[in-house]
C-alpha positions in Angstrom: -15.3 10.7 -5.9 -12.1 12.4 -4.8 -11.2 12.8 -1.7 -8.7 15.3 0.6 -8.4 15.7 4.1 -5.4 17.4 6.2 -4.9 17.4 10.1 -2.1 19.5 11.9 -0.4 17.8 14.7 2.0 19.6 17.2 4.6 17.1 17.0 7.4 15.7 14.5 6.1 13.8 11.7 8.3 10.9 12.6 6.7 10.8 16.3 2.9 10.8 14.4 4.4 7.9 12.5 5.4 5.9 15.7 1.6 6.8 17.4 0.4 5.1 14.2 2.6 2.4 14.1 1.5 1.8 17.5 -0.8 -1.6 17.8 -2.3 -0.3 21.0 -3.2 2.7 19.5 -4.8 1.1 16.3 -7.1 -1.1 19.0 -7.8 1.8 20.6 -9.8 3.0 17.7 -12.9 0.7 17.4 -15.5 3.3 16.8 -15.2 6.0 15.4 -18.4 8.3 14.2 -20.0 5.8 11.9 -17.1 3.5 11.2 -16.4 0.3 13.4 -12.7 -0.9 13.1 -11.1 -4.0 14.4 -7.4 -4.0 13.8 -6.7 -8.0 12.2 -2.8 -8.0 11.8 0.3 -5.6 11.3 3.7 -7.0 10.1 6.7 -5.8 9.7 8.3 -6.8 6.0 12.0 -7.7 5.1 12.1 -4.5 3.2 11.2 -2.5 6.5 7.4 -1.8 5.1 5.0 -2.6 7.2 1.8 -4.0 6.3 -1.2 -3.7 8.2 -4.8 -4.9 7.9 -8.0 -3.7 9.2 -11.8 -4.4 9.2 -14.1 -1.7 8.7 -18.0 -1.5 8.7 -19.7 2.0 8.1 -22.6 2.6 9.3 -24.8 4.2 7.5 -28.4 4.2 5.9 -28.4 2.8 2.5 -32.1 3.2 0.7 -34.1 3.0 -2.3 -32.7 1.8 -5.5 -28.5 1.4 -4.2 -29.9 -1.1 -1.2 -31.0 -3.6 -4.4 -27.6 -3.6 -5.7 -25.5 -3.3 -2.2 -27.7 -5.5 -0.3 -28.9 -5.7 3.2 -25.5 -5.2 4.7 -23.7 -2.1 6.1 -20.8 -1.4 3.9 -17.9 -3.3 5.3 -14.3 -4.0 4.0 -10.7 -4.9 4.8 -8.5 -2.4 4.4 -5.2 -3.4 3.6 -2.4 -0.4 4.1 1.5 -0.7 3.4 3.9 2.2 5.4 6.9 3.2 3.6 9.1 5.3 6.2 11.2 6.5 3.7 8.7 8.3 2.2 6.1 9.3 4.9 3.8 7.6 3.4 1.0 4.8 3.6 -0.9 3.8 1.1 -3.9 1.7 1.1 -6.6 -0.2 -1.3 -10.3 -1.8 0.3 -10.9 -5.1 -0.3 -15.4 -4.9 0.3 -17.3 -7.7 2.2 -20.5 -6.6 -0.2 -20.7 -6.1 -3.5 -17.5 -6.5 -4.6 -17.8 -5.5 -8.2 -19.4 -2.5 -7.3 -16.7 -0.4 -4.9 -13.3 0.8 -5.7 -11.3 2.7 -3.3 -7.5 3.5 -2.3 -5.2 5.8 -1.4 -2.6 7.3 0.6 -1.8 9.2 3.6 1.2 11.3 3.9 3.2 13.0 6.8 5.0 15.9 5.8 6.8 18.6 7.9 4.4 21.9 8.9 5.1 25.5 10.6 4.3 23.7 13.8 5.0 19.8 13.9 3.4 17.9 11.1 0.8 17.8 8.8 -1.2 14.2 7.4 -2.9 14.6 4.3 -5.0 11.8 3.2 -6.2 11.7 -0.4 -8.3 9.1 -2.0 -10.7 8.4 -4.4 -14.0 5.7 -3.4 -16.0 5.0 -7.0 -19.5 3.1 -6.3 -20.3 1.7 -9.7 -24.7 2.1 -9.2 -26.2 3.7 -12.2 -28.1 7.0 -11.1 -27.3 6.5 -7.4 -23.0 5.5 -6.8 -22.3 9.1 -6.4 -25.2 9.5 -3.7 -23.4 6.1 -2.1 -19.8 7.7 -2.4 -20.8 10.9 -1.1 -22.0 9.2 2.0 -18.7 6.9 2.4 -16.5 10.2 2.1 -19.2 11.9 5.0 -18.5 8.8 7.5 -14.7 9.0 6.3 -14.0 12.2 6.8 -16.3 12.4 10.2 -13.9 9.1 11.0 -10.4 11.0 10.4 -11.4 14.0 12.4 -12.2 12.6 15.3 -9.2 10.3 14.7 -7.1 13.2 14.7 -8.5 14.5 18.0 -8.0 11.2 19.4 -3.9 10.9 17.6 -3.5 14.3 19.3 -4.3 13.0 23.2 -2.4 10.4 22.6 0.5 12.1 21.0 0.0 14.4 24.2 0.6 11.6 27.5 
């Protein structure tokens, strides 16, 4: 399932970079809707990347038929995300806890100049290989994501703002 969500921010996309680059700012976001996070590392690379991981758990109801392939556990992962500054751009791949041959996902998120500061656009693309039921399962991973990003977004703006 594809993904696309955008957020407006009413400052340069180079100071929404910085906010996001910011370690105290990544701590600061352990819950968020369903989706636990716990920041694990973020390194700056010789090429002036920077590579960050995180651990996330969703919470969310899995039933019926998907819980006998997925398990007892909440979805969890390690995302893994790489920030090129040249290009405004991180991208990212999961790495699942649970049923590892059944979840794909990855993509980027981009900040781009807009009318009034900047504009992210995260696009993506989660596949839950379950006969009859992954798109069900997707479905709800893009719900808790997208719930995630906008209050994320409410949360980059206040702290954009002090």
């Amino acid at each position: 399932m594809d993904f696309e969500i955008a957020h407006s921010f009413d400052a340069k996309p180079d100071e929404v970079a910085q906010a996001m680059l910011d370690e105290d700012y990544q701590r600061s976001l352990k819950r968020l809707g369903k989706l636990r996070r716990e920041l694990l590392d973020q390194k700056a690379r010789a090429d002036g990347d920077v590579v960050r991981r995180t651990r996330c758990v969703m919470d969310i109801e899995i039933s019926g038929i998907a819980k006998t392939f997925i398990g007892e556990g909440d979805p969890a992962w390690v995302e893994e995300a790489t920030w090129n500054e040249e290009a405004m751009l991180w991208s990212f791949t999961i790495d699942p806890e649970i049923a590892k041959e059944l979840l794909e996902a990855k993509g980027t998120i981009q900040l781009a100049n807009d009318v009034d500061g900047a504009l992210r656009t995260v696009e993506g693309r989660v596949k839950v290989k379950v006969p009859f039921y992954g798109s069900k399962v997707e479905g709800w991973i893009v719900e808790g994501l997208t719930d995630a990003y906008d209050e994320e977004a409410e949360r980059l703006r206040a702290w954009l703002g002090s």
